[in-house]
C-alpha positions in Angstrom: 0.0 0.0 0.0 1.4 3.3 -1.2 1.8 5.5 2.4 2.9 9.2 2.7 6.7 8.5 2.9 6.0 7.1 -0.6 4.1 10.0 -2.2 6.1 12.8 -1.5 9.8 13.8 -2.1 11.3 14.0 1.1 10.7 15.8 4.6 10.0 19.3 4.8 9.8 19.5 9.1 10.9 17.1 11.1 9.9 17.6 15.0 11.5 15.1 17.9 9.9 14.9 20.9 9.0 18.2 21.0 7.7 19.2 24.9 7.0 23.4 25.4 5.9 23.8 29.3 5.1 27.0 30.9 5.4 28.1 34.3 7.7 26.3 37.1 7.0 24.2 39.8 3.2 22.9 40.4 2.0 25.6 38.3 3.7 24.0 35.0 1.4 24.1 31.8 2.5 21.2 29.3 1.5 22.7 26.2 3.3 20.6 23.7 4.4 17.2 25.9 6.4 15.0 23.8 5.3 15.7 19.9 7.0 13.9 17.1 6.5 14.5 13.7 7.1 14.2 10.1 5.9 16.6 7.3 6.3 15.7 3.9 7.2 18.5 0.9 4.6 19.7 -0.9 1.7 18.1 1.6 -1.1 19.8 3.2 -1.7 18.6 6.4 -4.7 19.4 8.9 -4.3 20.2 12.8 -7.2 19.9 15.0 -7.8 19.9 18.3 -10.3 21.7 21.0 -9.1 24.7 22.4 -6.1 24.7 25.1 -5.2 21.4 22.9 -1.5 22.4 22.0 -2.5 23.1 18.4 -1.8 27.1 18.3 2.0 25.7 20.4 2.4 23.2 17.8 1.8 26.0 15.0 4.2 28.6 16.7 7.4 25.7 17.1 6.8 25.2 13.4 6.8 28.4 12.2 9.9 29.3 14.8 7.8 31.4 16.5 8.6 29.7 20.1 11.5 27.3 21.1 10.9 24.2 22.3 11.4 23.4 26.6 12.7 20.2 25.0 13.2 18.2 22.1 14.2 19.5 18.1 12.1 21.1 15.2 14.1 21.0 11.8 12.9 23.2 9.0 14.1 21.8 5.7 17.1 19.8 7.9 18.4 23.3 9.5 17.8 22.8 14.0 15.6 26.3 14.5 16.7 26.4 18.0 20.1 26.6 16.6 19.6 29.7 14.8 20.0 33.5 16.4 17.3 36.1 15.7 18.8 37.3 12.5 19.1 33.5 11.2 15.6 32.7 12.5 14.3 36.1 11.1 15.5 35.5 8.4 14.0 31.6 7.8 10.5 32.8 9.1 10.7 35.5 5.9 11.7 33.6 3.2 10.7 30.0 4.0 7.3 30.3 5.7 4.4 32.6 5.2 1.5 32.9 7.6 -2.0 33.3 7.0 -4.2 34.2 9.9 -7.8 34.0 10.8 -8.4 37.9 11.7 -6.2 38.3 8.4 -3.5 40.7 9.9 -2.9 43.1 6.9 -2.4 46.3 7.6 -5.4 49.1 7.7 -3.3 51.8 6.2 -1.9 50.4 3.3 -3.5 49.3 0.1 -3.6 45.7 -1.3 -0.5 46.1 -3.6 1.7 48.0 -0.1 0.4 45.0 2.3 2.2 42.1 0.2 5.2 44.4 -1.7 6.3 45.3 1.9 7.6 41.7 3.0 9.6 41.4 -0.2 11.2 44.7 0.2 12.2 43.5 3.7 13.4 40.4 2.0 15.7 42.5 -0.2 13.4 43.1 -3.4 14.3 46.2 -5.7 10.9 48.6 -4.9 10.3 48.0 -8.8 10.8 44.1 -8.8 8.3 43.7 -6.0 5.7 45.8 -7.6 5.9 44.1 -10.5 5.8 40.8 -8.5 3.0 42.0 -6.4 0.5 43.0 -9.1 1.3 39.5 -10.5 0.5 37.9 -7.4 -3.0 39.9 -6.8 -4.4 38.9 -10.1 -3.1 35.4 -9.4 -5.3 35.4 -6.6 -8.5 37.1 -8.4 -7.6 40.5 -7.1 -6.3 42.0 -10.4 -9.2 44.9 -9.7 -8.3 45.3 -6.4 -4.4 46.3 -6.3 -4.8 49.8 -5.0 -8.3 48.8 -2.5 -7.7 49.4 1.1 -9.0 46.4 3.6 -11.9 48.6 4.9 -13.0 48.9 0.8 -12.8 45.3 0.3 -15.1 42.1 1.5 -13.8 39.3 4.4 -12.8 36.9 1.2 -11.2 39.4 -0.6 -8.9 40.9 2.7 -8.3 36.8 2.9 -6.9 36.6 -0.2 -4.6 39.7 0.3 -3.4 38.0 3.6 -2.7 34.9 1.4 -0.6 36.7 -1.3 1.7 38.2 1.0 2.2 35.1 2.5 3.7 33.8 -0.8 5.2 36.7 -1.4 8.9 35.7 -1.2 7.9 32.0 -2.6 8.1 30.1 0.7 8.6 26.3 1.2 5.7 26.1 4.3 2.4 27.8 4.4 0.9 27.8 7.9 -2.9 28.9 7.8 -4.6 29.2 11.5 -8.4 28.8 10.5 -8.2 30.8 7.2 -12.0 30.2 7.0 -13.7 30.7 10.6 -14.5 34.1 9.4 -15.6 33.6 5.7 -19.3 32.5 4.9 -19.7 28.7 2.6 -19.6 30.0 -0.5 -16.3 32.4 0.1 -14.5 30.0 2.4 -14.8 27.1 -0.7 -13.3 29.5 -2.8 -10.4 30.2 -0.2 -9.5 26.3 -0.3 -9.4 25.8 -3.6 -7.1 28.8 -3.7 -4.8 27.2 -0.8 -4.9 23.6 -3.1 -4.2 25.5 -6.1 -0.7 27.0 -4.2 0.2 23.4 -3.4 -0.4 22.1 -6.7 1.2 24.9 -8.8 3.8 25.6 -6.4 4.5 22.7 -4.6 3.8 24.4 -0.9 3.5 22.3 2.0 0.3 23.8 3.5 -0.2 23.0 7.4 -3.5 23.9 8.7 -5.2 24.2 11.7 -8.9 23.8 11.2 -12.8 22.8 12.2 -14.1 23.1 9.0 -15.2 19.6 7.1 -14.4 20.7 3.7 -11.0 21.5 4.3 -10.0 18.5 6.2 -11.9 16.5 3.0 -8.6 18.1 0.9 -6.1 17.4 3.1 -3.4 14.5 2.4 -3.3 13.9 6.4 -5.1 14.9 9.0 -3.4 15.3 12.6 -5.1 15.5 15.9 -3.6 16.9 18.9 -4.9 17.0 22.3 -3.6 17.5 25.7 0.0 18.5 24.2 0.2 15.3 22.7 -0.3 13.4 19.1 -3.8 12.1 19.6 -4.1 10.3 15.8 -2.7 11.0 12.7 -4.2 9.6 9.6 -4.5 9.6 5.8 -7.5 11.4 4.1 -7.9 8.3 2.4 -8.8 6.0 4.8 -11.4 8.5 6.5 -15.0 9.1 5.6 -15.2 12.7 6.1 -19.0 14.2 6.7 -20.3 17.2 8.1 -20.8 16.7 11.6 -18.1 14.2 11.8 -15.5 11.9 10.6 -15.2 8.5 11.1 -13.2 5.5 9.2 -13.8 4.8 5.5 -16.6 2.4 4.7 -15.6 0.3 1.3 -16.3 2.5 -2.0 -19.2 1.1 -4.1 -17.8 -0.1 -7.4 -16.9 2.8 -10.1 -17.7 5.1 -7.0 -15.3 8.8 -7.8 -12.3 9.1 -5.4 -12.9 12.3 -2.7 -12.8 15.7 -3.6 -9.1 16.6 -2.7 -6.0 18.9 -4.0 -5.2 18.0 -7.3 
């Protein structure tokens, strides 16, 4: 049976017994207590987990937001709690990009200045990343909204901002924390096929932490975490996925069409 390991290149994060605790004494808050993990290149892979889970700790160790209490979290084979802040500042910019729930871009600045600013910082000529930028936008379906401010455009389309300046300098990891909690059906559909078109086209690793059905149903794996610790981890595959719940994969009637996932 062809597993994970087999279908994509090689491993993109690797964490070892990652443990992040908080506090000292009897007051000490495992967050993360003991997490090991493989990502594959060019995956996308789905966190859940209730609140208080680990999940948002998990997210920042991968994205070298925190450092691990204990344990190791490898980013394309480099040891992140290895690096210094210029190193690690340096990783976060041009290997990951973040896409948050509340979006994050900035109020001020139009669509065009909210993703042209990260590849300036990256080292971008002012013209290069304009160029780039207005590329991106209408690769995202915001050709007619380069010089909109967020307050002039719609939840999607600040979403969809948020998501081209995270591929702004053409990172290897995409971490999304609930890209669709805020977005109604209709828009939040269009933002996953937009996150499965990046994989695809680009070959992204995207790593998501999510509630919502339809994206777990185009995920390659789905993880779950719960008190700090690896609760499951499974293939999409072998998971009948439903709204309202998810549960193991009944045999597929004869001629019956694979699951809607990434291409």
């Amino acid at each position: 049976m062809e597993t994970a390991r087999d279908t994509y290149r090689d491993i993109v994060i690797r964490a070892i017994g990652v443990k992040r605790h908080y506090g000292q004494g009897d007051s000490v808050t495992r967050a993360l207590d003991g997490i090991s993990l493989d990502v594959y290149r060019g995956e996308y892979l789905s966190i859940m987990g209730p609140s208080g889970s680990g999940k948002s700790t998990l997210f920042n160790m991968i994205g070298g937001l925190d450092s691990p209490t204990e344990g190791m979290v490898f980013i394309d084979e480099i040891d992140v709690a290895q690096l210094d802040s210029y190193e690690l500042a340096w990783m976060r910019c041009h290997k990951i990009g973040y896409i948050f729930q509340s979006y994050n871009i900035l109020p001020v600045l139009t669509a065009l200045e909210n993703i042209t600013l990260p590849m300036v910082f990256a080292g971008l000529s002012a013209d290069d990343a304009l160029e780039k930028g207005v590329g991106i936008l209408k690769m995202v379906g915001l050709g007619d909204r380069i010089f909109h401010r967020p307050y002039e455009m719609s939840g999607g389309q600040q979403q969809r901002v948020a998501i081209a300046r995270a591929i702004a300098n053409d990172p290897v990891i995409i971490l999304a924390d609930e890209p669709t909690a805020n977005l109604d059906v209709h828009t939040g559909e269009e933002i996953i096929e937009l996150l499965c078109r990046l994989k695809a086209e680009r070959g992204v690793t995207v790593i998501s932490a999510t509630h919502d059905m339809k994206m777990l149903d185009v995920s390659d794996r789905i993880l779950w975490v719960r008190d700090g610790k690896v609760l499951r981890l499974e293939e999409r595959k072998n998971l009948n996925i439903r709204i309202g719940g998810v549960g193991e994969t009944a045999p597929a009637p004869a001629g019956a069409p694979p699951h809607a996932g990434c291409a």
